[in-house]
C-alpha positions as CSV (number, residue, x, y, z in Angstrom):
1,X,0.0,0.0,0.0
2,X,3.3,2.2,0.7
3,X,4.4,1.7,-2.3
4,X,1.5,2.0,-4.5
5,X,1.0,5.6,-2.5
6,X,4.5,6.7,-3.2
7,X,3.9,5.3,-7.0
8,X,0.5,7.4,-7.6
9,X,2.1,10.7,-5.5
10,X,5.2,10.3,-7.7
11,X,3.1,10.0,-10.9
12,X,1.1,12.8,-9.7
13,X,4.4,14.7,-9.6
14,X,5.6,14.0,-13.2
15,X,2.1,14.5,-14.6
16,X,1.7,17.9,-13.5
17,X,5.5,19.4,-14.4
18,X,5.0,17.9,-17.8
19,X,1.9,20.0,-18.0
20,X,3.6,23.1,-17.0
21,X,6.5,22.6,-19.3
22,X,3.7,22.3,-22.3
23,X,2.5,26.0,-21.3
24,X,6.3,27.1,-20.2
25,X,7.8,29.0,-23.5
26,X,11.0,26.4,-24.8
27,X,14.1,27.3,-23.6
28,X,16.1,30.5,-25.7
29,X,18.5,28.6,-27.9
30,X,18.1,24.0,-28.1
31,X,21.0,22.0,-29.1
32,X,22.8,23.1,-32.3
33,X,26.0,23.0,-34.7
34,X,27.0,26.2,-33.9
35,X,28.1,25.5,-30.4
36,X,27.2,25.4,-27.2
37,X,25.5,28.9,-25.6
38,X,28.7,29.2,-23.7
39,X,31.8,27.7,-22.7
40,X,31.9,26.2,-18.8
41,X,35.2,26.2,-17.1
42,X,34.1,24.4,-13.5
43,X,35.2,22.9,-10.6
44,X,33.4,20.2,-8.2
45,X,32.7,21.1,-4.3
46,X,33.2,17.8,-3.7
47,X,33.2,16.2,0.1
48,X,31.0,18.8,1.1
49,X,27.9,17.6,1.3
50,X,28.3,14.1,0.5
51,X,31.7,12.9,2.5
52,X,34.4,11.1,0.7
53,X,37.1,10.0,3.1
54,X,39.7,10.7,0.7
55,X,38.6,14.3,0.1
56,X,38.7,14.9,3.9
57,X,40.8,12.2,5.3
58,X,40.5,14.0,9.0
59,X,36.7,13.5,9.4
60,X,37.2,9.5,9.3
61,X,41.2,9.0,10.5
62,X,39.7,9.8,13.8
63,X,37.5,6.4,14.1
64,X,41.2,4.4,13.3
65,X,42.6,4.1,17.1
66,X,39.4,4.1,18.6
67,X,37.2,1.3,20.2
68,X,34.4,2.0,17.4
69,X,34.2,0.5,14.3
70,X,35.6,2.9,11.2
71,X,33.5,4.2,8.7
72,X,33.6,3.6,5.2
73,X,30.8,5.9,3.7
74,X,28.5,8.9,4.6
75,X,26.1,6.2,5.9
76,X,28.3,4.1,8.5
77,X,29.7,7.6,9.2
78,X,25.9,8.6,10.9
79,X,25.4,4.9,11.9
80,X,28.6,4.8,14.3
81,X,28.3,7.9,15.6
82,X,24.6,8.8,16.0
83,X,22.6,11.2,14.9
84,X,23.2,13.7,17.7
85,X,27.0,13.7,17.5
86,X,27.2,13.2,13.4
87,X,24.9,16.2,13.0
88,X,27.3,18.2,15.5
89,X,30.1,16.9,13.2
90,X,28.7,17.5,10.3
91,X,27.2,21.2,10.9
92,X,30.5,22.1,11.9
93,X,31.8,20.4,8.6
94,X,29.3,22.4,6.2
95,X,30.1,25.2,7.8
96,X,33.7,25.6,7.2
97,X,34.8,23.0,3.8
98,X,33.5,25.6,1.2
99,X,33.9,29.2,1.9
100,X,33.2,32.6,1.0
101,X,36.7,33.2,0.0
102,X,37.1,29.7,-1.8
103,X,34.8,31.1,-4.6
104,X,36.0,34.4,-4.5
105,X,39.7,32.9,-5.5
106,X,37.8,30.8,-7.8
107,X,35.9,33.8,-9.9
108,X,38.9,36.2,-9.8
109,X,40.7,33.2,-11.7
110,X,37.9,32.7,-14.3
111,X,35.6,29.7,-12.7
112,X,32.7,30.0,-14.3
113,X,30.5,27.0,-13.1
114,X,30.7,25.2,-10.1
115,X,29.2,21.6,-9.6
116,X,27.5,21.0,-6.5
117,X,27.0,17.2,-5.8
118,X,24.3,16.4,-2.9
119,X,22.9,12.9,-1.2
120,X,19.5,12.1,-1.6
121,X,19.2,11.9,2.0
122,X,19.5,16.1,1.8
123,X,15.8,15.8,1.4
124,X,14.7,12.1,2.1
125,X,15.4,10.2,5.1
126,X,13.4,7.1,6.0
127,X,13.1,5.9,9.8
128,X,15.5,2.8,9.1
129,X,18.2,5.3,7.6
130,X,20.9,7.0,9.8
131,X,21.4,9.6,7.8
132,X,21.3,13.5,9.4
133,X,19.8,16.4,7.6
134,X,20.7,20.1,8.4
135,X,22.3,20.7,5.0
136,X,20.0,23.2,3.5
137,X,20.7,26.3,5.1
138,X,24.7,26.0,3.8
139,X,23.8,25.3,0.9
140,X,21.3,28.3,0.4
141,X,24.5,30.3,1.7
142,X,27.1,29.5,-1.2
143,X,23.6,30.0,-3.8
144,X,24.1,33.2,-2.6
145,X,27.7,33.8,-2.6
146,X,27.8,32.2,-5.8
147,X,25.0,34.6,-7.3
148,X,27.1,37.7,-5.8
149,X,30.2,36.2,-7.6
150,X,28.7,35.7,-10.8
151,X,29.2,31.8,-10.9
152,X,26.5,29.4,-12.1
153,X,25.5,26.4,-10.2
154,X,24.8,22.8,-11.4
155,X,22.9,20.8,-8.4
156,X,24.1,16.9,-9.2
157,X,22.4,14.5,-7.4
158,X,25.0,12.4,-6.3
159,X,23.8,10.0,-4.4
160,X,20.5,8.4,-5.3
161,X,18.2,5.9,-2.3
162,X,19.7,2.3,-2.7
163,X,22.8,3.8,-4.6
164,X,23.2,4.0,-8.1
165,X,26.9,2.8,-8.1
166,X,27.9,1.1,-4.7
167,X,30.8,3.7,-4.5
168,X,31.2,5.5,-0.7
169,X,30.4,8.7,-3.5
170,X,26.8,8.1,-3.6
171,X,26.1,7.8,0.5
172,X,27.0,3.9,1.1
173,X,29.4,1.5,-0.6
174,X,28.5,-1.8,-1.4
175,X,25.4,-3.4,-3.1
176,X,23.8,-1.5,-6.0
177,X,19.6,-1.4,-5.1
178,X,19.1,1.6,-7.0
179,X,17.3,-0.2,-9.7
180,X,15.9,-3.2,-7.5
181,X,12.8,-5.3,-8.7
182,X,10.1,-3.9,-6.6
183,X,10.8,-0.1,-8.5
184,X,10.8,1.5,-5.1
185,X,14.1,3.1,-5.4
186,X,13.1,4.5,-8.7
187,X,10.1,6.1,-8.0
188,X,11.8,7.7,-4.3
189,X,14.4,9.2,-6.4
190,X,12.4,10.9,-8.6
191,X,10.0,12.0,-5.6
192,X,13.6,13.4,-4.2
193,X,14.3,14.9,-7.5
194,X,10.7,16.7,-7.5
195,X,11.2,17.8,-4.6
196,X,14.7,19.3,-4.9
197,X,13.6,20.9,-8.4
198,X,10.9,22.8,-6.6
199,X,13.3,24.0,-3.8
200,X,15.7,24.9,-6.0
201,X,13.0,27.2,-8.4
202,X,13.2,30.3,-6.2
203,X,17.5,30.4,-6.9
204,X,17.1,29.3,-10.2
205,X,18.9,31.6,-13.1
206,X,15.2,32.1,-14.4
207,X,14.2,33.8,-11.0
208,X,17.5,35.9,-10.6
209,X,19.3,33.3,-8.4
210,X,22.8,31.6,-9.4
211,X,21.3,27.5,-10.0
212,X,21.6,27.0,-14.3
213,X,21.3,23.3,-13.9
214,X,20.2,20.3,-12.6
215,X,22.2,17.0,-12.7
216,X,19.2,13.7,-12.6
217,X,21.9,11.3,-10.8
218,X,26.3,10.6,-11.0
219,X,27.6,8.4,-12.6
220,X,24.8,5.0,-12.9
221,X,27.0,1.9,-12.7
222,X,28.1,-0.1,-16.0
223,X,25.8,-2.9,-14.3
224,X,22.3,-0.8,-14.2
225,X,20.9,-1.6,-17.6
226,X,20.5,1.5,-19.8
227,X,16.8,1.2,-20.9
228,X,16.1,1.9,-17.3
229,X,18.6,4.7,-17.0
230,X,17.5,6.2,-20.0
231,X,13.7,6.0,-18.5
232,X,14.7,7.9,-15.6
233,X,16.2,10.4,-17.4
234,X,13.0,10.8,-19.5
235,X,10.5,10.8,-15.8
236,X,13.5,13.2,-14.5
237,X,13.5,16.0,-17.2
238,X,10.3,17.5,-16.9
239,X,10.4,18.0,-13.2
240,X,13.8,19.9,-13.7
241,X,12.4,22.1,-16.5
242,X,8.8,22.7,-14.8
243,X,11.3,24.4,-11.9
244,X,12.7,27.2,-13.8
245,X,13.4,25.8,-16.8
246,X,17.0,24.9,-15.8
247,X,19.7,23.0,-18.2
248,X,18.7,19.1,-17.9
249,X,22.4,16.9,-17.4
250,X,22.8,13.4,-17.5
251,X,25.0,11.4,-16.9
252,X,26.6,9.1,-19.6
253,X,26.6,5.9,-16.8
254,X,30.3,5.0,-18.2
255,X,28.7,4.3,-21.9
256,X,29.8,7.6,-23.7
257,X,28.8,6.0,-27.3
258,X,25.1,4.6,-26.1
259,X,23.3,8.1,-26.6
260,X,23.1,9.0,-30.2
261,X,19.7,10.3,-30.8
262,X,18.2,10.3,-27.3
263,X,17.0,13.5,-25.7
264,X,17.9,15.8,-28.7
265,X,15.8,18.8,-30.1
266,X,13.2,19.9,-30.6
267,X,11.5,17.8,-28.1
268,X,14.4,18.3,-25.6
269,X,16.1,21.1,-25.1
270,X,19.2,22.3,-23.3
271,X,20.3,18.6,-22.4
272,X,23.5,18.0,-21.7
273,X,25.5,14.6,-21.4
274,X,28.4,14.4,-18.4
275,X,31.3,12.1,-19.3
276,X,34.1,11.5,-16.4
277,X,37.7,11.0,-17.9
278,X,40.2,9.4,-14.5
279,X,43.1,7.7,-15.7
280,X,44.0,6.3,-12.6
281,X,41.6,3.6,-12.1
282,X,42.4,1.0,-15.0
283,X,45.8,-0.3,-15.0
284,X,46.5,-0.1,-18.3
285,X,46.3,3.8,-18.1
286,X,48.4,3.9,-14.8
287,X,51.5,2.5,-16.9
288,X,51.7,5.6,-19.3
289,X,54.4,7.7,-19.4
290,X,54.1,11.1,-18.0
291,X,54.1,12.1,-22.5
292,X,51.7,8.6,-22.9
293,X,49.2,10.7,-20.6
294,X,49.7,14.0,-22.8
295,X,49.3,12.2,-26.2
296,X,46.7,9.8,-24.9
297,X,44.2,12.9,-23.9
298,X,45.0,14.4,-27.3
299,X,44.0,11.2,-29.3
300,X,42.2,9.0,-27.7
301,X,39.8,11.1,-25.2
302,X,39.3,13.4,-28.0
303,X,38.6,10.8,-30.3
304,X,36.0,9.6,-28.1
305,X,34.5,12.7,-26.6
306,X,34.3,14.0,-30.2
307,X,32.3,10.8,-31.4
308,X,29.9,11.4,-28.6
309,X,26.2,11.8,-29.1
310,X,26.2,14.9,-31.4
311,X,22.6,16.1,-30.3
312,X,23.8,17.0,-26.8
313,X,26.1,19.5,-25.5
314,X,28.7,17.4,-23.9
315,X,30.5,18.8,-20.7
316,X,33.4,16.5,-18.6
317,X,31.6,16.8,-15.1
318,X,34.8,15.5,-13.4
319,X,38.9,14.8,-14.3
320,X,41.9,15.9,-12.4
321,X,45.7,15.8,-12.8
322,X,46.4,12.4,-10.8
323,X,48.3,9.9,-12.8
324,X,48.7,7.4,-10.0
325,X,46.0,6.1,-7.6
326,X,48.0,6.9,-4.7
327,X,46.0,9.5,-3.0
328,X,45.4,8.1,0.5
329,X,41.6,6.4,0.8
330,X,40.8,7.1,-3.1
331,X,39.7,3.4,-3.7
332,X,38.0,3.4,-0.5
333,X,38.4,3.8,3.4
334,X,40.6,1.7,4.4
335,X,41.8,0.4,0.8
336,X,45.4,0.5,-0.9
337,X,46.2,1.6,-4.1
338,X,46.9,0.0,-7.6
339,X,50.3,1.7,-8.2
340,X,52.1,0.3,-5.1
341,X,50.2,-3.2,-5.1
342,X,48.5,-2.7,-1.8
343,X,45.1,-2.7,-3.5
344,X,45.5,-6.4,-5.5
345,X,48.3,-7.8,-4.4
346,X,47.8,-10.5,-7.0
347,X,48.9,-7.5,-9.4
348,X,52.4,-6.0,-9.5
349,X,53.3,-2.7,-8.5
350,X,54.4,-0.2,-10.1
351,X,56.1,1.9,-8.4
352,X,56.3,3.4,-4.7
353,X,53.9,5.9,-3.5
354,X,56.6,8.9,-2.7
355,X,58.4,11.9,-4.7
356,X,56.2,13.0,-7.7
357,X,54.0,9.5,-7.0
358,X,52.9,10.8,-3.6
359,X,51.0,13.5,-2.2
360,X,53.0,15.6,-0.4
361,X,53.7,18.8,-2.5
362,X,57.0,19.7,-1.4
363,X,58.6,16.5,-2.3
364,X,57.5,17.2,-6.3
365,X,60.7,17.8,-8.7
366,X,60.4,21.4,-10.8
367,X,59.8,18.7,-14.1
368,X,57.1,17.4,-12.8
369,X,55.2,20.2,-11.7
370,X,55.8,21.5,-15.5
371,X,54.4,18.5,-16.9
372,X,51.0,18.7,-14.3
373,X,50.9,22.2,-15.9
374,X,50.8,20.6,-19.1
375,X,48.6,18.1,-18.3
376,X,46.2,20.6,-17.2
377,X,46.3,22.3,-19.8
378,X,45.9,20.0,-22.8
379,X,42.8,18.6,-20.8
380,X,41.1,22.0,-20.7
381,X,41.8,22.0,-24.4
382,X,40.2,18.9,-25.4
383,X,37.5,19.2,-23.1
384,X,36.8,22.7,-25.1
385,X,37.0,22.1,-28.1
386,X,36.9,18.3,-29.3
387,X,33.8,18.9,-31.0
388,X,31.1,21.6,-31.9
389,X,29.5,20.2,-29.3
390,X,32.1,20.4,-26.4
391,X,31.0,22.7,-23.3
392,X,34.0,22.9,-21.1
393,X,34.4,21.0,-17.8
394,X,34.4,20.7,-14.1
395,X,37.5,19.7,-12.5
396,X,37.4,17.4,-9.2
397,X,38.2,19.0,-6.6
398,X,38.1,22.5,-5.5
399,X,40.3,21.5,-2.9
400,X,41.1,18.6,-0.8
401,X,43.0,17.4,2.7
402,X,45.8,16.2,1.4
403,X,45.6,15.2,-2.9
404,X,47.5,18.0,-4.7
405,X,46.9,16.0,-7.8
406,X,43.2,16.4,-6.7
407,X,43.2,19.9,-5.4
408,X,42.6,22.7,-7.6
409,X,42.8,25.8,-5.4
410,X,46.6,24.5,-4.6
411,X,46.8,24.1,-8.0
412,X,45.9,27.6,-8.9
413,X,48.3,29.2,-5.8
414,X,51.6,27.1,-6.7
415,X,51.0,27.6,-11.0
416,X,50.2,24.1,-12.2
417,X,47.2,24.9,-13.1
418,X,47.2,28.6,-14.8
419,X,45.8,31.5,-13.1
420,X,43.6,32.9,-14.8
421,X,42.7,29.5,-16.3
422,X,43.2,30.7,-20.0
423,X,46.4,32.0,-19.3
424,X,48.2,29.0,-21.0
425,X,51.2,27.7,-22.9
426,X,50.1,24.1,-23.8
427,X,47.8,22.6,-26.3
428,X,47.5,19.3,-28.6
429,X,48.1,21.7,-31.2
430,X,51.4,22.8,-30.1
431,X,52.9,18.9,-28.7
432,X,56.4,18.9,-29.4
433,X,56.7,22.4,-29.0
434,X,58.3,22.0,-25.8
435,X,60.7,19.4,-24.2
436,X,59.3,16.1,-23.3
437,X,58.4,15.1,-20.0
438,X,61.4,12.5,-18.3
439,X,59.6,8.9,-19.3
440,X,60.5,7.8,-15.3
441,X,59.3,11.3,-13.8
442,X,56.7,9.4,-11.7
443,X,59.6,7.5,-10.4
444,X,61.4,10.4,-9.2
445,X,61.2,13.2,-6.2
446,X,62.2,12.7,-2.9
447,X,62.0,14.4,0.5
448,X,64.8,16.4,-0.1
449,X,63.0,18.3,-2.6
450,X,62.5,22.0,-2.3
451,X,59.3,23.1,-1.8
452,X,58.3,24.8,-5.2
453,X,57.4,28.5,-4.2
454,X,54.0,29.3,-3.6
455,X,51.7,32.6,-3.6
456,X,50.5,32.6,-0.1
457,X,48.2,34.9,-0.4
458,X,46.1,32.9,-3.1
459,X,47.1,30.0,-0.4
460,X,45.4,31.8,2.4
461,X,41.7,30.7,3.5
462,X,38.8,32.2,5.7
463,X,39.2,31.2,9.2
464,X,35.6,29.8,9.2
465,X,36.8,27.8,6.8
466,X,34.6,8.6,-9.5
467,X,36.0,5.7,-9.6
468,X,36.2,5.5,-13.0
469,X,38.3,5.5,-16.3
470,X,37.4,7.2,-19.5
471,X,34.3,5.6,-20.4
């Protein structure tokens, strides 16, 4: 009876922001040849709202020489410690992880976009789920700064109710239940999503506020078939465009090739697909060379992201510099890496994590932090301009812990990434312009290292302050 009263409440729901998208003039330019209506240079405020425990190592370390049991995900995270204490943790989290000044050094070096990825739970929590609310209200506050700063916002729903992907990313790791039998997680998500569209309206672009966007769900696993993906996305779109006509984005569920013809104009408008490009996670890519990497993103990814569905914008809602998975807790809380063998070790290593390979920045040689300038830079480049179609990117993170690879605000204050972002040198145009990287540069650095000199003002923050390959 539940369920058939969530089903009928939901269709209610869909049935009524289809109508008022029918009477709702279309959106000012659909999907065309000539480009996309602008160019999005983005970054993810990741570990903000949904926890990662690589992102912020310091919010999990704290369970390992306890008596408790450690968490592994945003859920176990509530579970252990309750919901009193994990909401007092958590306040004080949202509080302080993104701030004021954060965007402000992100606008003044040309961020355009940010992508804001939030749980499910934000907005639905059952009685049986120890997740804790109270996110709202932080949320509202960067809307706000972000308005002030002239950035846009995309809203991603990250995780969805059973999880989508069974990565710690989307609330809990483990089983995927997202698209169980019984249809219940379905129809809850899209009760979430009509939900979140309607709260979102009132700071929506069309009503003077700073939200562009609405993302239907991250990254659906390779094992959730695509008709029922692509159904969701179909339910999903009307509620986002009956709520201020937002952009519609979706996910390309690690199938970049699988959506010629699907949600193009003129019946859809303003759609675009998100593709994630990682190189770390597939061993094959972890053995290119630090030029492998350079000539890989200029060939292959743009190959591929140039092939995409041509009806869509196409956007790369996540990438970074790493080139090793050696970031502490990336594959998981608790979890080793490919690179040194401590993840499989029925597979070799390939090297240690230390020097360039590590994640301490002042043990990284001069050469290398060139060639993560270059890296960054060709990767803007594709991500650009592979096709007509291309509409720039979000880079993961805006900042983390302890990840330079990963952090993009460090990034920005040491010069591997340029500041202002088009301030650059490199290009797949102009490979072989300049010197090669070293082919063993990942196998070089040490602690004795000089630190590389850093603008400490850029450095300087407010005192209140994927897990995939390209597919």
């Amino acid at each position: 009876m539940v369920r058939r009263t969530l089903l009928l409440a939901t269709l209610a729901l869909i049935a009524a922001a289809s109508h008022a998208l029918l009477l709702a003039p279309l959106a000012v330019r659909a999907n065309a040849a000539s480009g996309p209506p602008e160019i999005i240079r983005g970054v993810n405020l990741g570990g903000w709202l949904v926890l990662e425990p690589w992102i912020t190592p310091s919010l999990f370390d704290v369970f390992l020489n306890s008596s408790s049991d450690v968490p592994v995900d945003e859920w176990t995270y509530t579970a252990i410690l309750g919901p009193e204490e994990a909401s007092k943790r958590l306040q004080k989290h949202w509080d302080s992880w993104v701030t004021q000044n954060d965007l402000a050094t992100l606008a003044k070096a040309g961020i355009t976009h940010v992508r804001v990825p939030v749980g499910y739970w934000a907005l639905s929590v059952e009685p049986w789920e120890p997740f804790v609310q109270g996110q709202w209200p932080y949320l509202l506050r960067v809307l706000g700064w972000c308005k002030d700063l002239g950035i846009k916002v995309l809203i991603d729903l990250h995780g969805a109710p059973g999880s989508q992907n069974g990565f710690d990313n989307s609330g809990r790791r483990g089983d995927i239940l997202w698209n169980e039998p019984s249809n219940t997680n379905y129809f809850r998500t899209l009760s979430v999503m009509a939900n979140l569209t309607a709260m979102l309206e009132p700071y929506s672009a069309a009503n003077g506020g700073a939200v562009t966007a609405v993302e239907l769900v991250n990254e659906p696993f390779v094992s959730v078939p695509l008709d029922f993906i692509k159904q969701y996305y179909l339910a999903g779109y009307p509620l986002v465009k009956a709520a201020g006509n937002m952009d519609v984005v979706i996910h390309d569920a690690f199938r970049l090739q699988s959506w010629a013809n699907f949600m193009g104009p003129p019946d859809f408008q303003n759609v675009y697909l998100d593709t994630h490009v990682y190189y770390v996670f597939d061993q094959g890519l972890l053995h290119l060379s630090p030029s492998g990497h350079l000539n890989y993103t200029c060939d292959a990814v743009a190959s591929q992201e140039a092939s995409a569905a041509q009806n869509l914008w196409l956007i790369t809602g996540e990438w970074s510099l790493a080139t090793t998975d050696c970031a502490r807790w990336l594959n998981g809380m608790l979890k080793g890496s490919r690179w040194d063998g401590t993840l499989d070790p029925s597979q070799p290593a390939i090297g240690e994590c230390t020097g360039n390979a590590g994640n301490d920045l002042k043990n990284f040689t001069q050469e290398y932090l060139d060639f993560l300038r270059q890296f960054a830079e060709v990767q803007m480049d594709v991500f650009e301009s592979a096709s007509d179609n291309s509409a720039g990117w979000y880079f993961w993170n805006f900042k983390t812990e302890a990840s330079p690879q990963w952090d993009f605000l460090l990034g920005l204050a040491t010069g591997y990434i340029p500041n202002p972002i088009t301030s650059r040198s490199y290009s797949c145009a102009t490979r072989g312009d300049e010197s090669a990287p070293s082919e063993d540069l990942m196998h070089q650095g040490a602690s004795s290292q000089k630190q590389p000199q850093r603008d400490e003002e850029a450095l300087q923050q407010d005192d209140d302050g994927g897990l995939v390959s390209l597919a």
